[in-house]
N, CA, C and O atoms as CSV, one atom per row, in Angstrom:
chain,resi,resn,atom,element,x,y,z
A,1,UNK,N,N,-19.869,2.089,12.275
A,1,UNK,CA,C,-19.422,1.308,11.137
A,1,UNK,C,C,-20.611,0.524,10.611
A,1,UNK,O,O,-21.376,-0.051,11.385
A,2,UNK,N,N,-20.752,0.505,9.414
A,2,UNK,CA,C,-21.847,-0.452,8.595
A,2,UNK,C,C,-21.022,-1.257,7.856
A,2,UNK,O,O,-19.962,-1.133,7.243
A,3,UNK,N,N,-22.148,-2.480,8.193
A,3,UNK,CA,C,-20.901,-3.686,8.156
A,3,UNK,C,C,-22.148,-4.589,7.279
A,3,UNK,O,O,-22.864,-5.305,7.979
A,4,UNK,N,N,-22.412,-4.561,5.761
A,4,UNK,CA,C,-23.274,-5.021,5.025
A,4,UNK,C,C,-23.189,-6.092,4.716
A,4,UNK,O,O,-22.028,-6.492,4.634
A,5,UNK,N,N,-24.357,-7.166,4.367
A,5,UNK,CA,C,-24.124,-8.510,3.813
A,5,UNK,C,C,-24.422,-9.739,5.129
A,5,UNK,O,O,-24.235,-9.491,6.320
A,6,UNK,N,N,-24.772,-10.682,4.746
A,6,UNK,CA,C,-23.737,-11.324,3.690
A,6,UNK,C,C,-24.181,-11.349,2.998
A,6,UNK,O,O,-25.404,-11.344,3.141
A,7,UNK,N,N,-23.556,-11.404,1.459
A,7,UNK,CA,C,-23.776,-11.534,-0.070
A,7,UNK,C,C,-23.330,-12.835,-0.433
A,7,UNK,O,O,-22.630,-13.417,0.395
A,8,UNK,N,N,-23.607,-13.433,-1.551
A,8,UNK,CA,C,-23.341,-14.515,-2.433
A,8,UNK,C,C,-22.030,-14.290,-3.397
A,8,UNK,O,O,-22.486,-13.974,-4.496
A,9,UNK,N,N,-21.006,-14.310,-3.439
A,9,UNK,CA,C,-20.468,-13.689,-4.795
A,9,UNK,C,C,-20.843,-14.812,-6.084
A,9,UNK,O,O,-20.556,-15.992,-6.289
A,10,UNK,N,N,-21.704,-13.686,-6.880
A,10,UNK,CA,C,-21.541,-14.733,-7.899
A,10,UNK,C,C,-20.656,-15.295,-8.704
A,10,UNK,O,O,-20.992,-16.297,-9.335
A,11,UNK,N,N,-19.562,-14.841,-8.814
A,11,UNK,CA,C,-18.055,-15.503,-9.236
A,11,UNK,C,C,-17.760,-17.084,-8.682
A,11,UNK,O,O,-17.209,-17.928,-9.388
A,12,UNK,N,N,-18.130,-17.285,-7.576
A,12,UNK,CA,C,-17.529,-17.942,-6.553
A,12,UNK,C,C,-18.455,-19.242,-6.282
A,12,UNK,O,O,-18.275,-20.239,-5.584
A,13,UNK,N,N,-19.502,-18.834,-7.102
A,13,UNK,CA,C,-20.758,-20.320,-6.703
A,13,UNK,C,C,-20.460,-21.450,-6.829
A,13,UNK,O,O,-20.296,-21.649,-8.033
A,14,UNK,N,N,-20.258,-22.484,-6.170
A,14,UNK,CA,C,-19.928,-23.573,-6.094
A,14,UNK,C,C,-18.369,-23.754,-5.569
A,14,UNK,O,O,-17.858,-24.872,-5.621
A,15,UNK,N,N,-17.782,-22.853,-5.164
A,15,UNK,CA,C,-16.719,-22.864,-4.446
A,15,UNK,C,C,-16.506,-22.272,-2.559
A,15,UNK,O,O,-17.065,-21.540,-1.742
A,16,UNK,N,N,-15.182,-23.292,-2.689
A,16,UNK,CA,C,-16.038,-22.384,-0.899
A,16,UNK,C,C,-15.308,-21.319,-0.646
A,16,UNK,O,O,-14.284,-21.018,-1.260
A,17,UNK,N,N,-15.933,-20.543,0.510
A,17,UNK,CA,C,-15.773,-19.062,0.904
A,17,UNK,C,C,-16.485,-18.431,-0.212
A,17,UNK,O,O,-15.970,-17.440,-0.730
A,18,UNK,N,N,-17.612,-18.884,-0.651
A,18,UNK,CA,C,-18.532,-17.906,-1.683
A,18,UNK,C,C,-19.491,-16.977,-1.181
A,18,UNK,O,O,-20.186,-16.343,-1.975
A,19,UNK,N,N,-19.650,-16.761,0.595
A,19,UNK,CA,C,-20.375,-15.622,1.158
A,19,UNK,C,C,-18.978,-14.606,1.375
A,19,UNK,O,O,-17.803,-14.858,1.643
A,20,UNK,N,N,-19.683,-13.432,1.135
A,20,UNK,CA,C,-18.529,-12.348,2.074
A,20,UNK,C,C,-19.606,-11.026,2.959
A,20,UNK,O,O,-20.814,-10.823,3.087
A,21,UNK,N,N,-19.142,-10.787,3.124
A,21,UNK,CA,C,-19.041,-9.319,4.379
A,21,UNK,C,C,-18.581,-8.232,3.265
A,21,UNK,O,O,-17.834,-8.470,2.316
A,22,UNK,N,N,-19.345,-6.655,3.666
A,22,UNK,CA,C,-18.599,-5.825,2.799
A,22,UNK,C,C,-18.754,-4.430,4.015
A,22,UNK,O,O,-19.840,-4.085,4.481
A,23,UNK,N,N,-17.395,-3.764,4.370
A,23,UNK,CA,C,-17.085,-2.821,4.915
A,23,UNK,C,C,-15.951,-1.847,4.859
A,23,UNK,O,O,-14.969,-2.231,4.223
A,24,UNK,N,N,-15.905,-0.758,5.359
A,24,UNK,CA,C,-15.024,0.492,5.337
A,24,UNK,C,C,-14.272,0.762,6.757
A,24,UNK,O,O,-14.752,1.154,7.821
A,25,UNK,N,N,-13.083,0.458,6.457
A,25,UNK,CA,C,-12.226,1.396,7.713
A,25,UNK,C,C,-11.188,2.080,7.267
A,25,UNK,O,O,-10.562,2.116,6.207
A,26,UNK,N,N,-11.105,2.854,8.746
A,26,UNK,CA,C,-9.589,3.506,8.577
A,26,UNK,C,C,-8.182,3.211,7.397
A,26,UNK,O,O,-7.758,2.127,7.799
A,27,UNK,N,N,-7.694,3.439,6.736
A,27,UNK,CA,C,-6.540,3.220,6.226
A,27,UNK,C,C,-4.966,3.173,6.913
A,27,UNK,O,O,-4.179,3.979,6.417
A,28,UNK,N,N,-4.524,2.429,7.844
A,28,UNK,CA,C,-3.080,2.513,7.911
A,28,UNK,C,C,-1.782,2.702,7.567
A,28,UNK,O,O,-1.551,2.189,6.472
A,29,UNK,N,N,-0.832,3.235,8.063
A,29,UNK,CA,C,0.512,3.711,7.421
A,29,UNK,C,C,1.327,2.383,7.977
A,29,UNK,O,O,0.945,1.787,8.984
A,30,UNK,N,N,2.081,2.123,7.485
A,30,UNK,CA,C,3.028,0.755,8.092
A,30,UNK,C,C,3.812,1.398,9.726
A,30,UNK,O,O,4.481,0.720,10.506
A,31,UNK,N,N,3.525,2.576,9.836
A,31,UNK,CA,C,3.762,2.646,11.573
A,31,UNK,C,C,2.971,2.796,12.273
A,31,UNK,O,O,3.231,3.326,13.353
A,32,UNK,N,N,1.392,2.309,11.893
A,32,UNK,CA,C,0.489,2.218,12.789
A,32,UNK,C,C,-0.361,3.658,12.710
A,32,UNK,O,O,-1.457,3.422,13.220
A,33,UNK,N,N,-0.310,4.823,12.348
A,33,UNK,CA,C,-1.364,5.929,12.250
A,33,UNK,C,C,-2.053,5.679,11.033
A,33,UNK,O,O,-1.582,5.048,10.088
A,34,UNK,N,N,-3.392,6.286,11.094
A,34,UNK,CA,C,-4.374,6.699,9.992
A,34,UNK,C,C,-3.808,7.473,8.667
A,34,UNK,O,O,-3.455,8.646,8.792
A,35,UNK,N,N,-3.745,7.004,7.758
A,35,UNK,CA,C,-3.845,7.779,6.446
A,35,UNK,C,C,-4.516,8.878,6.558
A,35,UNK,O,O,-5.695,8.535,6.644
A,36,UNK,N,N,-4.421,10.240,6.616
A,36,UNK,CA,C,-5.383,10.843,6.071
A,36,UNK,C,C,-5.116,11.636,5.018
A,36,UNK,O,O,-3.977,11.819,4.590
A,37,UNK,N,N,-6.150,12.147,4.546
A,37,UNK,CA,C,-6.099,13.101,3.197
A,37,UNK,C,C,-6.102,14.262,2.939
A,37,UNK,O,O,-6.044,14.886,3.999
A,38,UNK,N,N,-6.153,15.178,1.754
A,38,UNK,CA,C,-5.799,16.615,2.300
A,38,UNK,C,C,-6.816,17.446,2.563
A,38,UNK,O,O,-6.543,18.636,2.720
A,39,UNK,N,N,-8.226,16.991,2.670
A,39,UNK,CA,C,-9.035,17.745,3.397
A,39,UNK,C,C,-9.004,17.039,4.916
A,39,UNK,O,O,-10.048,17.269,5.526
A,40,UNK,N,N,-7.900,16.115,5.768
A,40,UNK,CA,C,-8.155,16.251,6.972
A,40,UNK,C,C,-8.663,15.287,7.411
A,40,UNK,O,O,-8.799,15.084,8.618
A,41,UNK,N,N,-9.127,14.333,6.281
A,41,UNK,CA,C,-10.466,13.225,6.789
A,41,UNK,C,C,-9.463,12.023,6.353
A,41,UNK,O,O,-8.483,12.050,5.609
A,42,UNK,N,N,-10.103,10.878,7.136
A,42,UNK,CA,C,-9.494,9.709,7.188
A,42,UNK,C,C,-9.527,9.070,5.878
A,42,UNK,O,O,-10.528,9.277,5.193
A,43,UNK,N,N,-8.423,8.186,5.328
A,43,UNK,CA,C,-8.976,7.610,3.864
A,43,UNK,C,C,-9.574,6.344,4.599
A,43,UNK,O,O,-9.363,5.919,5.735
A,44,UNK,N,N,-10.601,5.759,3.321
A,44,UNK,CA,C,-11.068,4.916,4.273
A,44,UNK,C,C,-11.013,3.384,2.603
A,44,UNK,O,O,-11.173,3.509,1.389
A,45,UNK,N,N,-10.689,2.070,3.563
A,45,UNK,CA,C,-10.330,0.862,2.500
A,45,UNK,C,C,-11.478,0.051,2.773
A,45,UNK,O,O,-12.146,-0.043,3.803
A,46,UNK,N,N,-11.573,-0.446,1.805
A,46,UNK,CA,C,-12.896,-1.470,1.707
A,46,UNK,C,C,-12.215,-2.890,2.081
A,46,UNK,O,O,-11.075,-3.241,1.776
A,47,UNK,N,N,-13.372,-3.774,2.960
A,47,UNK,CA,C,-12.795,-4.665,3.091
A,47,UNK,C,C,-13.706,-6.215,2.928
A,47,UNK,O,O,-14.825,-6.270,3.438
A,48,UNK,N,N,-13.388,-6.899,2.514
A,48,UNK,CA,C,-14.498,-8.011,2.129
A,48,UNK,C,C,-13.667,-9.258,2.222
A,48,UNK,O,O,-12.899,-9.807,1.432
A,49,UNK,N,N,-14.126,-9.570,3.621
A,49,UNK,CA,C,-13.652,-11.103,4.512
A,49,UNK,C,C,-14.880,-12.292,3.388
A,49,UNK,O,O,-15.870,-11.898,2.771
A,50,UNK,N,N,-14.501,-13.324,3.437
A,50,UNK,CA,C,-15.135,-14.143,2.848
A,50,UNK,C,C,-15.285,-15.675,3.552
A,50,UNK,O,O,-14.325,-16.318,3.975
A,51,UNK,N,N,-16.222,-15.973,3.575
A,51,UNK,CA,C,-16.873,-17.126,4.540
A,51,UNK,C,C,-17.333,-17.856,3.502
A,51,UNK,O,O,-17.517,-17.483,2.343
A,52,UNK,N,N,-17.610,-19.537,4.267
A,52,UNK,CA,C,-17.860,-20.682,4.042
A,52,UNK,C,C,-19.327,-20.780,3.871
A,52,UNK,O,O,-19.794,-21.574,3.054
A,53,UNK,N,N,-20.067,-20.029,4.585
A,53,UNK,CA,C,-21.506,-20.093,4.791
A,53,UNK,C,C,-22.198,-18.808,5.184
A,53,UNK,O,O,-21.578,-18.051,5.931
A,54,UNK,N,N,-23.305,-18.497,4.807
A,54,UNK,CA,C,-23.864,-17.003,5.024
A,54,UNK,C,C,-24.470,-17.307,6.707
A,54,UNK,O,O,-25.241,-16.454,7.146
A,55,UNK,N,N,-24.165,-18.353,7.504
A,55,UNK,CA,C,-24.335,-18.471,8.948
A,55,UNK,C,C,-23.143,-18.284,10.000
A,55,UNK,O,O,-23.376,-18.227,11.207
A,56,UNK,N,N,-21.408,-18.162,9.288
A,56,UNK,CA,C,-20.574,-17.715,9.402
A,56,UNK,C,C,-20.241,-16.481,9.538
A,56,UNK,O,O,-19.770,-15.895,10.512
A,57,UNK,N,N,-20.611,-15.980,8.121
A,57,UNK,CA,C,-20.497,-14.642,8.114
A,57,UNK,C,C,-21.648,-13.757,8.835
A,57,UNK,O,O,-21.366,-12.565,8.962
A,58,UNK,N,N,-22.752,-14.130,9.262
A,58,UNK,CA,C,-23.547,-13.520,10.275
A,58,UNK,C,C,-22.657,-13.409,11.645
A,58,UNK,O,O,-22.539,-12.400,12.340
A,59,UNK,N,N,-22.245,-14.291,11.796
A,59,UNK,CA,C,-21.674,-14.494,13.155
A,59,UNK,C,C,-20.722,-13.590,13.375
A,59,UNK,O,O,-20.635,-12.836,14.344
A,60,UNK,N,N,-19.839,-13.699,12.242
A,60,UNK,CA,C,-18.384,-12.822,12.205
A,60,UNK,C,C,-19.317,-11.489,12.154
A,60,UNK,O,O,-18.752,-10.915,11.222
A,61,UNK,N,N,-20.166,-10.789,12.466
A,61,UNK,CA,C,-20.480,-9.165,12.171
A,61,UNK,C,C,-20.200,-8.624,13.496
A,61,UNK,O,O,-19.619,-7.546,13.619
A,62,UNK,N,N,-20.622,-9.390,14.595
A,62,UNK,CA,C,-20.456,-8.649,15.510
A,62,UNK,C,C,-18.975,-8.769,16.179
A,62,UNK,O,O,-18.573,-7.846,16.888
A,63,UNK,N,N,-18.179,-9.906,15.947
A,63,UNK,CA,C,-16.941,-9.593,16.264
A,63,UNK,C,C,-15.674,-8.503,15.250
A,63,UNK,O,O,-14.637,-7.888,15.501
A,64,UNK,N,N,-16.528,-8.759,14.068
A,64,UNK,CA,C,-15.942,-7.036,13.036
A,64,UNK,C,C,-15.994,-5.697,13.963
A,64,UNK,O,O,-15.138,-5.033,14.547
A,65,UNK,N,N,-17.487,-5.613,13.811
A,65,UNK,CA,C,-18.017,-4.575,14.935
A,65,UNK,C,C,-17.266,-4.342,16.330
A,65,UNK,O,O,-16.610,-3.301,16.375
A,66,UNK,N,N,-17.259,-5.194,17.543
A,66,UNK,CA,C,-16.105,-5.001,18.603
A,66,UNK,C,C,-14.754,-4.814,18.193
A,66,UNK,O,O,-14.082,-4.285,19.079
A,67,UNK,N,N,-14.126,-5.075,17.138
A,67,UNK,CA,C,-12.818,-5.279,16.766
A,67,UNK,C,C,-12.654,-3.721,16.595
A,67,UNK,O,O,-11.773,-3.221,17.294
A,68,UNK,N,N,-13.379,-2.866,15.759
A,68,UNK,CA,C,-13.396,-1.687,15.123
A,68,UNK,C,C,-13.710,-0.486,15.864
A,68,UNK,O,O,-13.237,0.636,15.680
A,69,UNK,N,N,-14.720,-0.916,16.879
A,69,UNK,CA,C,-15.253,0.217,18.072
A,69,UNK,C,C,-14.077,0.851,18.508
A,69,UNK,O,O,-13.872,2.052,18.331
A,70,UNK,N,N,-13.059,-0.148,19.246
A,70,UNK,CA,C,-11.780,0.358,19.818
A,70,UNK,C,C,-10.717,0.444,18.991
A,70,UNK,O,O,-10.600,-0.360,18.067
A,71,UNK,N,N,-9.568,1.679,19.269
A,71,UNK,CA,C,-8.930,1.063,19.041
A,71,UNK,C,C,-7.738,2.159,19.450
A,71,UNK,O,O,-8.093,3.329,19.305
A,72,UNK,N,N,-6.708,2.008,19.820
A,72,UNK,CA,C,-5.309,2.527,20.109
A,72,UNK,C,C,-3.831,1.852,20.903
A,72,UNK,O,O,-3.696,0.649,20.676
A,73,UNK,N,N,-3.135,2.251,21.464
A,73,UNK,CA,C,-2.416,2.131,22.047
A,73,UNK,C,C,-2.313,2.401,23.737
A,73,UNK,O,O,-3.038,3.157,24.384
A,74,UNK,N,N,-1.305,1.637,24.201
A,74,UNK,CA,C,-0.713,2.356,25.304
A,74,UNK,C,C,-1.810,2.893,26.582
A,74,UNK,O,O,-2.459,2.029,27.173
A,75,UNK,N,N,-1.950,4.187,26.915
A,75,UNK,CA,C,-2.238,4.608,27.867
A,75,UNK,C,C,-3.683,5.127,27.340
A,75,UNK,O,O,-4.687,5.074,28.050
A,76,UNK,N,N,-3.673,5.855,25.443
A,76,UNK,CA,C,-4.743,6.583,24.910
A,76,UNK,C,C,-5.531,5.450,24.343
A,76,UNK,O,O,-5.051,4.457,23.797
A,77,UNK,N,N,-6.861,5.723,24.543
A,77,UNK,CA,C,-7.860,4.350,24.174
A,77,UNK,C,C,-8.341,5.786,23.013
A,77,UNK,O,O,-7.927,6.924,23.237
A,78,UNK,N,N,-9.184,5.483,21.901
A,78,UNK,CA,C,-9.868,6.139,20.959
A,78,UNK,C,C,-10.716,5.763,20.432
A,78,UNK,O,O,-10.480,5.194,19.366
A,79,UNK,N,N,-12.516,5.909,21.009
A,79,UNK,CA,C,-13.435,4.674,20.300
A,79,UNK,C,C,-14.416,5.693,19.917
A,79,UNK,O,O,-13.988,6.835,19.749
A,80,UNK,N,N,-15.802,5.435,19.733
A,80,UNK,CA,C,-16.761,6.298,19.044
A,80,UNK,C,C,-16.758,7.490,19.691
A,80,UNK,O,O,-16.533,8.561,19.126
A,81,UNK,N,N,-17.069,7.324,21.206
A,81,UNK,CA,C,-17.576,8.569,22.190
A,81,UNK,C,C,-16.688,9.315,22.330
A,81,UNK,O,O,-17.095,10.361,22.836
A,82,UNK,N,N,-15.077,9.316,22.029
A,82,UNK,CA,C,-14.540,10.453,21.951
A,82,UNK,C,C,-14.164,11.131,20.651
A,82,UNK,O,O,-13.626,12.225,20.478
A,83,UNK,N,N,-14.604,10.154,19.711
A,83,UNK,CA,C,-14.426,10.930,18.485
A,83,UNK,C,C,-15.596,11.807,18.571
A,83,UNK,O,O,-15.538,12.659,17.685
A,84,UNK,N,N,-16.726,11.926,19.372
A,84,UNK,CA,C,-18.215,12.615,19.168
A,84,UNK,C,C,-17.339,13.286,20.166
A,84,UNK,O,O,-17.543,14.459,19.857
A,85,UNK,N,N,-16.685,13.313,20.939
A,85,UNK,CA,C,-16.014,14.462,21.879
A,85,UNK,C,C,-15.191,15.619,21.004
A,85,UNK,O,O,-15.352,16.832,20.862
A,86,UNK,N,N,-14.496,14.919,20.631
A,86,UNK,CA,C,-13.331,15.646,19.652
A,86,UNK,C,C,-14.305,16.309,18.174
A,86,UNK,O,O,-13.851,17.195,17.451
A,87,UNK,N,N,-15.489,15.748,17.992
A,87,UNK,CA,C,-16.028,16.661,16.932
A,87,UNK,C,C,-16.962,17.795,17.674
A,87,UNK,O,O,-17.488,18.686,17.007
A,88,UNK,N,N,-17.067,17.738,18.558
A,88,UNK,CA,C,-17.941,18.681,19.104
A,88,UNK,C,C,-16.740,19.709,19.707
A,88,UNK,O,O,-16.312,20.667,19.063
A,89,UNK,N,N,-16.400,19.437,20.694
A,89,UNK,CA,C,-14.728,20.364,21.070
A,89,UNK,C,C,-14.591,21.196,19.550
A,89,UNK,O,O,-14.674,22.404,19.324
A,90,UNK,N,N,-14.415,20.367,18.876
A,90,UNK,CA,C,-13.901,20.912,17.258
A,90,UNK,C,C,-14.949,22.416,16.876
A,90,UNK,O,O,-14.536,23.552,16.644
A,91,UNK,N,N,-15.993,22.062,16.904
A,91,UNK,CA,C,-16.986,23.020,16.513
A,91,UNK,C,C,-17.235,24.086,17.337
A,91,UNK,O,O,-17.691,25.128,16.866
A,92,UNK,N,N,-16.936,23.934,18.795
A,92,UNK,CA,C,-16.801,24.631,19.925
A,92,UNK,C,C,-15.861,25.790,19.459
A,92,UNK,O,O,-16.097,26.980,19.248
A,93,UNK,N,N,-14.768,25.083,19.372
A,93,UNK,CA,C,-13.207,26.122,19.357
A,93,UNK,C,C,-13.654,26.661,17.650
A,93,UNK,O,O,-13.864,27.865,17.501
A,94,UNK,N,N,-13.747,25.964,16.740
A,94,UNK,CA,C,-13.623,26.672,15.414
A,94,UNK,C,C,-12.795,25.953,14.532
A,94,UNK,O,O,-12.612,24.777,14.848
A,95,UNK,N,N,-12.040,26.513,13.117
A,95,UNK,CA,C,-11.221,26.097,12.471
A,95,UNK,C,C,-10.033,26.086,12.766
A,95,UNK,O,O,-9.288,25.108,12.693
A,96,UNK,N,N,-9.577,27.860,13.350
A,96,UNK,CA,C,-8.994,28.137,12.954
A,96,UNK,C,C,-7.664,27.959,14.397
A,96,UNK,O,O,-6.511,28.391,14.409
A,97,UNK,N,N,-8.472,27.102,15.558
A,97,UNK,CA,C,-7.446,26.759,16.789
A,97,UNK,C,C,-7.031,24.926,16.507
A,97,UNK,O,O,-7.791,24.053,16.087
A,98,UNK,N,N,-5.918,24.830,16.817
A,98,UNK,CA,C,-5.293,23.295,16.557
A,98,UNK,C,C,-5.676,22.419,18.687
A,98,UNK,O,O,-5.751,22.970,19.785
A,99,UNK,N,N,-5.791,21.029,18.273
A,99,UNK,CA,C,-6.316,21.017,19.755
A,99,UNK,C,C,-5.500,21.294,20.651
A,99,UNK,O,O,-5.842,21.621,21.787
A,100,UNK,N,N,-3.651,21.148,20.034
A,100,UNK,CA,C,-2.695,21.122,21.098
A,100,UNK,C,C,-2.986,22.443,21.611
A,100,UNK,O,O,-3.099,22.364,22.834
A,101,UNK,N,N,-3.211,24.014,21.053
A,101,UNK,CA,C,-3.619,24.723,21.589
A,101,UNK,C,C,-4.735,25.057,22.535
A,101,UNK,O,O,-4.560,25.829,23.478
A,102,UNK,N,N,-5.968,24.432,22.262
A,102,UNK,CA,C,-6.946,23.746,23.143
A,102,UNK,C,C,-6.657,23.711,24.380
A,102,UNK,O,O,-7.092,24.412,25.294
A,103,UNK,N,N,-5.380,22.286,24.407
A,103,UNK,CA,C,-5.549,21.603,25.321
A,103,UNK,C,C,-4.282,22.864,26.281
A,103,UNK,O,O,-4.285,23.070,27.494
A,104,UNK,N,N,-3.848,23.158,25.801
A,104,UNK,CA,C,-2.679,24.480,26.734
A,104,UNK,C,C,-3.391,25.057,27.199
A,104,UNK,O,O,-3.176,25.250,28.396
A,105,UNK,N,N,-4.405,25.568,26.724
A,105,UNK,CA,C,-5.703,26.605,27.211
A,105,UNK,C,C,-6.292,26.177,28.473
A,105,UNK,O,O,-7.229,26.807,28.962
């Protein structure tokens, strides 16, 4: 995740929360899965938290960052290293096998 800024908004000068943060994640469905789209890929929403001070919003990057690394439910954890699992598996098997078949295999 690239997690840019902080920026100034110039709209906002002389008011507070005039630094923000600017980043991309996942899109959610109101039951908790990823949006995705019809080529397959995640939609992804922009998001721009806004701070008091550009020494705030430094601070807040790396707890964005841990927040975003992980993330799932329950028993299945889902963070960078298995998405680099699941894209490589992917390229392994091909297009044209689904993983549940994969994983029967």
């Amino acid at each position: 995740m690239n997690i840019s800024g902080p920026f100034k908004d110039p709209v906002k000068v002389g008011q507070p929360k005039q630094w923000y943060l600017s980043y991309f994640a996942p899109k959610f469905n109101a039951d908790g899965t990823i949006v995705v789209g019809e080529n397959g890929v995640p939609v992804l929403k922009r998001h721009r938290p806004c701070y008091e001070t550009k020494a705030k919003a430094e601070a807040d990057k790396l707890r964005i960052a841990e927040q975003h690394s992980t993330t799932g439910s329950g028993m299945f954890l889902f963070d960078r290293s298995a998405a680099e699992d699941f894209e490589a598996a992917r390229k392994i098997v091909g297009e044209g096998t689904t993983m549940a078949e994969l994983a029967r295999f």
